[in-house]
N, C-alpha and C positions, 0 to 999 in steps of 0.2 A: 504494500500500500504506500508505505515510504516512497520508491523507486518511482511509481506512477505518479505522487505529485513532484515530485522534483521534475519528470517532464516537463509540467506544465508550467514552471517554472522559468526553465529554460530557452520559450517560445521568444521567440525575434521578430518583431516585424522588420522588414527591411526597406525600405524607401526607393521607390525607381523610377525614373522622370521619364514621358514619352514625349519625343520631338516630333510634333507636327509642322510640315512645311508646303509652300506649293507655291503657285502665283497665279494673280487673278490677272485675265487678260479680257482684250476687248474685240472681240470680231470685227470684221470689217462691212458684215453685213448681217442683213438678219432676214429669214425664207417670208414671203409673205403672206400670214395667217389663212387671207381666205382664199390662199391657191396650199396649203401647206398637204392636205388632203387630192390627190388629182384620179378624180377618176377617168377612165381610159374606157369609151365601149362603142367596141370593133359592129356592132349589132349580129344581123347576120349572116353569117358566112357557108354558104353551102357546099357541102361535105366534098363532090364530086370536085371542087375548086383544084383538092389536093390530090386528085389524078392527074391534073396537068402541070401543077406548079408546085415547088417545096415549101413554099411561102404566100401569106395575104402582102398586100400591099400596106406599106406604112401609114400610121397614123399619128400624127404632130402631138405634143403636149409641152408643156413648159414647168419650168420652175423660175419663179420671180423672187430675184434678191431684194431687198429694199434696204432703206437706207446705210447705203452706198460708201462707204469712205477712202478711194482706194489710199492715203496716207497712213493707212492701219494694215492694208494690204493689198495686191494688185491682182492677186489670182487666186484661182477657186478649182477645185476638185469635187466630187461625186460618186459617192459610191452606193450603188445599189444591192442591197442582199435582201437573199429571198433563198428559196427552197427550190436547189439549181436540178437540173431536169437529169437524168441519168443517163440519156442516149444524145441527149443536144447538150454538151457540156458547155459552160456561162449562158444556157438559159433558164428561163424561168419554168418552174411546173406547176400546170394549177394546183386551184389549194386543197383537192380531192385528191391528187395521185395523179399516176399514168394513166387514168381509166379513160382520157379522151384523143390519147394517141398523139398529142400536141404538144407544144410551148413557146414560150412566148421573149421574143427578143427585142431588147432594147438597143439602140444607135444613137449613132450623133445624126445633127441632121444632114450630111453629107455620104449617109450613112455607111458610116466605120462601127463595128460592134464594140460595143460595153458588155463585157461579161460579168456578171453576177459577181460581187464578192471583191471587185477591183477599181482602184482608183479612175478616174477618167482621167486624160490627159488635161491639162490647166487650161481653165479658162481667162480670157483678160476679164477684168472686173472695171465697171464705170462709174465714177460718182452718180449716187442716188439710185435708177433703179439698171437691175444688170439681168437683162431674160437669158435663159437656157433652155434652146429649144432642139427639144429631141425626138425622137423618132421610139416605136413599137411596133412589133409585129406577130402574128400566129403562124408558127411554123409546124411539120408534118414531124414527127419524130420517124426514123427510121426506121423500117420492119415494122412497124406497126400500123394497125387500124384505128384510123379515126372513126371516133364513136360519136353520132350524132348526142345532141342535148346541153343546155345551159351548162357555162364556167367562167369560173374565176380565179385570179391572180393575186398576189398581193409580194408588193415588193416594199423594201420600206429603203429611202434614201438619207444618206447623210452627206452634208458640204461642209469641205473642211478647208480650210486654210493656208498653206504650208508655207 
């Protein structure tokens, strides 16, 4: 009984400081709220389309930077990630699976592809507002049957700075 209190005796706290550190910085622009959401729709596309062709034809959308500073910074990047297709590698698969035989590609509007999960090449940035206008498309995945019936995508993008 002796032994057991002199443990407790013996008990130390010890003191140890955690250094927290970081830096707050200032973007050079900021997405604008009511494009921050973009929905994309292709309407509809008939199935036999992808007997003839690997691909739909492009469909424009943007993303609007808004106020603008390029003295904070001069260029902009993009990266889109999503749930990349298995048979079309840097595309997109809707958000059911492969069960439509399809996916979905994103471009510049010159169109050069952006693969899923990858920076985009820099864009210039302009005082106040700076559009980025890109391109999407439904493509055939290969060996596979497209399967009539509604779908959906969902990619989610971030712009960053460098």
């Amino acid at each position: 009984m002796f032994f057991i209190d002199c443990l407790f005796f013996h008990a130390v706290a010890l003191e140890n400081n955690v250094l927290i550190s970081g830096t707050l910085v200032t973007e050079p622009c900021t997405i604008d709220p009511s494009h921050s959401d973009i929905p994309l729709n292709f309407g509809s596309v008939i199935k036999k389309y992808f007997d003839l062709y690997p691909r739909t034809e492009s469909e424009l959308f943007q993303i609007i930077l808004i106020e603008c500073d390029t003295s904070l910074g001069q260029h902009a990047t993009v990266t889109f990630t999503g749930n990349e297709s298995l048979s079309l590698s840097g595309l997109l698969q809707p958000d059911n699976g492969d069960v439509h035989g399809i996916a979905i590609g994103i471009e510049q509007a010159d169109g050069t592809a952006l693969p899923l999960n990858q920076p985009t090449p820099l864009y210039q940035l302009s005082d106040g507002t700076t559009t980025l206008t890109l391109k999407s498309y439904i493509a055939k995945e290969p060996e596979q049957t497209v399967i009539a019936g509604p779908f959906t995508a969902t990619a989610t993008f971030a712009v960053s700075y460098p």
